[in-house]
TIRO-2110 file (N, C-alpha, C; in Angstrom, 1 decimal):
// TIRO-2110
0.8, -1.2, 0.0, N, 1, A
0.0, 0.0, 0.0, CA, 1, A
0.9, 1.2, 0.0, C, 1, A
0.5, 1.8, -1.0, N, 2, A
1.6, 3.1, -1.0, CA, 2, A
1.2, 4.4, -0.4, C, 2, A
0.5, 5.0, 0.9, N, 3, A
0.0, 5.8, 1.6, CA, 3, A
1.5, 6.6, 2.2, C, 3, A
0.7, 8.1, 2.3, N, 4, A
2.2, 8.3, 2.8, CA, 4, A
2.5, 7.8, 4.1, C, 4, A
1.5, 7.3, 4.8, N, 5, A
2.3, 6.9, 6.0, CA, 5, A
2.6, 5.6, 6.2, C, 5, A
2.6, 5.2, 5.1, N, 6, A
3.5, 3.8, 4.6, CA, 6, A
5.0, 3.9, 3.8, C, 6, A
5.3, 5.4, 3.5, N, 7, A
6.3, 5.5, 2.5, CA, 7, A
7.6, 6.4, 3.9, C, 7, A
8.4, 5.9, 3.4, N, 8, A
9.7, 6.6, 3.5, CA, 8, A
11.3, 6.9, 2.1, C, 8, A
11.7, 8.0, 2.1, N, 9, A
12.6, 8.0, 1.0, CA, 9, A
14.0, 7.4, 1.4, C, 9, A
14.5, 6.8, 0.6, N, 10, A
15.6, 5.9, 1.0, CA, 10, A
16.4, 6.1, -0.3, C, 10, A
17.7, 6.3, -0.2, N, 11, A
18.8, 6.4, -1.5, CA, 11, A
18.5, 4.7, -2.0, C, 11, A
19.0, 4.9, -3.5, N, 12, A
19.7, 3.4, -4.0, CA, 12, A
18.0, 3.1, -4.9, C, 12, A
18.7, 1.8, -4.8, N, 13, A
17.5, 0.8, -5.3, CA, 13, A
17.2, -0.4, -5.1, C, 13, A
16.0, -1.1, -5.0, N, 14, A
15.9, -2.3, -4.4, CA, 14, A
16.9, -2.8, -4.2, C, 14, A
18.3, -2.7, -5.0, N, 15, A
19.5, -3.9, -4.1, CA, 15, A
20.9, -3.0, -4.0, C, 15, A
20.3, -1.8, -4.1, N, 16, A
21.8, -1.1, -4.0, CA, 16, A
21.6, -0.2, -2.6, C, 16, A
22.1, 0.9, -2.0, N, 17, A
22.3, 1.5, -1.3, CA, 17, A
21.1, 1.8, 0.0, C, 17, A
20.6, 2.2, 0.4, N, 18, A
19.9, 2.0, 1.8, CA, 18, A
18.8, 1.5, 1.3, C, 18, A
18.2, 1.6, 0.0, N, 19, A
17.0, 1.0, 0.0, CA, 19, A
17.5, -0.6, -0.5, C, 19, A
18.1, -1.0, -0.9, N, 20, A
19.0, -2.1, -0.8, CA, 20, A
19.2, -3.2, 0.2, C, 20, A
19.6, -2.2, 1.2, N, 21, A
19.9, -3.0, 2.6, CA, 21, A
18.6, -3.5, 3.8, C, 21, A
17.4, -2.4, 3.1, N, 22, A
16.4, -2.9, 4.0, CA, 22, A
16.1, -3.6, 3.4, C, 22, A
16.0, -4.0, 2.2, N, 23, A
15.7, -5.4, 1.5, CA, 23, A
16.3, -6.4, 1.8, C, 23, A
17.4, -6.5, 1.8, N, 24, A
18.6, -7.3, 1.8, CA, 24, A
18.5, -7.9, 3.9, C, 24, A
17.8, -6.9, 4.8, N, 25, A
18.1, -7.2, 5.8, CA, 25, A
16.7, -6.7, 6.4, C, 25, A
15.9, -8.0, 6.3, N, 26, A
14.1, -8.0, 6.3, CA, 26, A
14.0, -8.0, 7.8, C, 26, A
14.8, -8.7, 9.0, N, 27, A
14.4, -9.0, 10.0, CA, 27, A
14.8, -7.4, 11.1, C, 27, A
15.7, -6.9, 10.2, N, 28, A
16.3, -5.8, 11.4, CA, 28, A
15.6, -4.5, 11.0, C, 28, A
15.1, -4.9, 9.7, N, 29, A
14.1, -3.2, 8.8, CA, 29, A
12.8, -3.4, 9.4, C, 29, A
12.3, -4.6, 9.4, N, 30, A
10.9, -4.9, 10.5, CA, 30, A
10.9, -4.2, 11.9, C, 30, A
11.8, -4.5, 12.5, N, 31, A
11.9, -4.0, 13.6, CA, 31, A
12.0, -2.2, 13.7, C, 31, A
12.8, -2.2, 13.1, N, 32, A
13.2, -0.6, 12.9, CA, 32, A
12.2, 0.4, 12.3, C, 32, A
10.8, -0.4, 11.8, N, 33, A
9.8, 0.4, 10.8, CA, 33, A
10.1, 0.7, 9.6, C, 33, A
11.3, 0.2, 9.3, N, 34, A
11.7, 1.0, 7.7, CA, 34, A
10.8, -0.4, 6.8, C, 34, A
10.3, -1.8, 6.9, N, 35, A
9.6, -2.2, 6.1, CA, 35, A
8.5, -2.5, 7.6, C, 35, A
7.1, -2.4, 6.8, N, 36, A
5.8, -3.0, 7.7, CA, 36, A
4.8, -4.2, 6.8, C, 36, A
4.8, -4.9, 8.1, N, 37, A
4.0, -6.0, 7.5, CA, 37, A
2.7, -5.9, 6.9, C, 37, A
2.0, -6.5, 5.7, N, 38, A
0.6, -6.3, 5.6, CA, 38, A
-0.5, -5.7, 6.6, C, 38, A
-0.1, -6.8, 7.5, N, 39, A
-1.2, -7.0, 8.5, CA, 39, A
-1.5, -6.0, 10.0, C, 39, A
0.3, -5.1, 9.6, N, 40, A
0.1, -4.2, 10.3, CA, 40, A
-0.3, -2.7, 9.7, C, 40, A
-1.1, -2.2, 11.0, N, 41, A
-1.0, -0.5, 10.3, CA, 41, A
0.1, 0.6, 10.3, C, 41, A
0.3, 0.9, 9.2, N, 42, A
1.7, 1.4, 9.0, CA, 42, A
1.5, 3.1, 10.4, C, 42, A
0.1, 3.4, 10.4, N, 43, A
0.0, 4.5, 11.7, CA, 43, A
0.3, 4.5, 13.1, C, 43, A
0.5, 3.1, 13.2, N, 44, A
1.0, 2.8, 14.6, CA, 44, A
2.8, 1.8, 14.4, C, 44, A
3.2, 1.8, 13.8, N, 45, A
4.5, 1.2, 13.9, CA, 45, A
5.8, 2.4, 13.4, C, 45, A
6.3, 2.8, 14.5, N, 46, A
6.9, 3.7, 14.5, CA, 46, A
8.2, 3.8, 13.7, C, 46, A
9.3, 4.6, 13.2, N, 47, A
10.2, 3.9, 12.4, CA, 47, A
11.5, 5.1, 13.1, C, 47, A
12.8, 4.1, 13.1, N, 48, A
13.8, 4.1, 13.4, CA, 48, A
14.7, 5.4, 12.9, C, 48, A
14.9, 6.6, 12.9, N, 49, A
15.7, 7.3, 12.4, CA, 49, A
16.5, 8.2, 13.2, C, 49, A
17.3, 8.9, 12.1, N, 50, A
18.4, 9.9, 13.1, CA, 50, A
17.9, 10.6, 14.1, C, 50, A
16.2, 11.1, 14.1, N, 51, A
15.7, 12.3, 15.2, CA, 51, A
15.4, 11.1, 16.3, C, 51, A
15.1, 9.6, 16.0, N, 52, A
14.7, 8.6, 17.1, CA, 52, A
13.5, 8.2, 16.7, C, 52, A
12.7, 7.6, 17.3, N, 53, A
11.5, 7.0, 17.0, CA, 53, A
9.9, 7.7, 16.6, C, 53, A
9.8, 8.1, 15.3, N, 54, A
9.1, 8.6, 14.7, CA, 54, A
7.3, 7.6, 14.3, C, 54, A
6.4, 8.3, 14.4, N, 55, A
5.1, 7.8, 13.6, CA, 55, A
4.6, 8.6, 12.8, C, 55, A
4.7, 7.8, 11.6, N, 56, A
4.4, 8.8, 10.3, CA, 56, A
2.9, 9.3, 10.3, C, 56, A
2.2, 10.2, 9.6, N, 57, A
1.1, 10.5, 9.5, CA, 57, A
0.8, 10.7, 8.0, C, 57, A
-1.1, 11.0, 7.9, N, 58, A
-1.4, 10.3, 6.7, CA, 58, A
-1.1, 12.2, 5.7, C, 58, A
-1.0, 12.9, 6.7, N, 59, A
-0.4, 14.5, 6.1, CA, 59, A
1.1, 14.3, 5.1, C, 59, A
1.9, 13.3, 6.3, N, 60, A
3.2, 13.5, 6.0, CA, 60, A
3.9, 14.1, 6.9, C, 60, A
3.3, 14.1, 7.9, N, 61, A
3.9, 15.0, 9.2, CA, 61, A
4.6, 13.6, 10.3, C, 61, A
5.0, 14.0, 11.0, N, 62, A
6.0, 13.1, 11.8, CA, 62, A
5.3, 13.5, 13.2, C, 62, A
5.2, 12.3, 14.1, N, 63, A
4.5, 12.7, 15.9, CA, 63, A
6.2, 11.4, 16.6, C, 63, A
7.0, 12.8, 17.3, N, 64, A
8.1, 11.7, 17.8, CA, 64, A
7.9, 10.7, 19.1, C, 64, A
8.5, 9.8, 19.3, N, 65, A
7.9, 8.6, 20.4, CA, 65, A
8.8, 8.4, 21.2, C, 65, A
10.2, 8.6, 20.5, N, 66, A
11.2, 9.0, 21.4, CA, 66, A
12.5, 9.5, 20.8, C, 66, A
13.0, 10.1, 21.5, N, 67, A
14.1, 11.0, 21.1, CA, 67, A
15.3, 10.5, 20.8, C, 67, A
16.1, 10.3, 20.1, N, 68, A
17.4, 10.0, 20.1, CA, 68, A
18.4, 10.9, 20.8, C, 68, A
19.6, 10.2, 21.7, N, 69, A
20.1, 10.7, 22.8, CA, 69, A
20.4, 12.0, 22.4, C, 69, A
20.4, 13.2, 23.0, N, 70, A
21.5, 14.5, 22.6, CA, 70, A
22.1, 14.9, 23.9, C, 70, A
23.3, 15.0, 23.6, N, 71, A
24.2, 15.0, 24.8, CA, 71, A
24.4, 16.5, 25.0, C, 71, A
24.3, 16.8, 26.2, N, 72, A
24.1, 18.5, 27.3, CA, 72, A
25.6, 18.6, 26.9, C, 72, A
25.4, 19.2, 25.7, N, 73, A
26.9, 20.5, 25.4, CA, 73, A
27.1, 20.9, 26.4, C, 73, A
26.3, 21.7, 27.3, N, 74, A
27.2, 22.6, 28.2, CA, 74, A
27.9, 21.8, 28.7, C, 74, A
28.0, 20.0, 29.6, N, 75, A
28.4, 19.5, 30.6, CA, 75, A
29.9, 19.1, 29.6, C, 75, A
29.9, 19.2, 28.3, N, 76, A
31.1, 18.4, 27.7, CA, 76, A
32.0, 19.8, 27.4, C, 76, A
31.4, 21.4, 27.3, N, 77, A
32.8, 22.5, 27.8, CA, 77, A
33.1, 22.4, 28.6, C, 77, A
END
């Protein structure tokens, strides 16, 4: 189903470069949201990226689920 909150953009092509590798690597892109199963709805399976755990919407807007770490600059001057 090609809705946008089923789609994500990915470099390459089915066997080359990121969109490649989620192909190539079905059990760890399931997990991560970059592929969803039939049977699930793609509005509740959140997907794995640099900002952290995102749920797509049917706009194309993003609702985050959790944050990927960012480390307190001040405490590292």
């Amino acid at each position: 189903m090609h809705n946008v909150e089923n789609l994500i953009l990915l470099c390459g092509t089915g066997t080359t470069g990121c969109h490649g590798y989620v192909h190539g690597h079905p059990a760890e892109s399931y997990e991560a949201g970059w592929l969803v199963h039939s049977w699930d709805d793609p509005l509740e399976v959140p997907v794995r990226s640099w900002r952290g755990l995102l749920l797509l919407d049917a706009d194309g807007g993003t609702t985050t689920v959790m944050r990927t770490f960012q480390p307190d600059m001040k405490a590292v001057a």
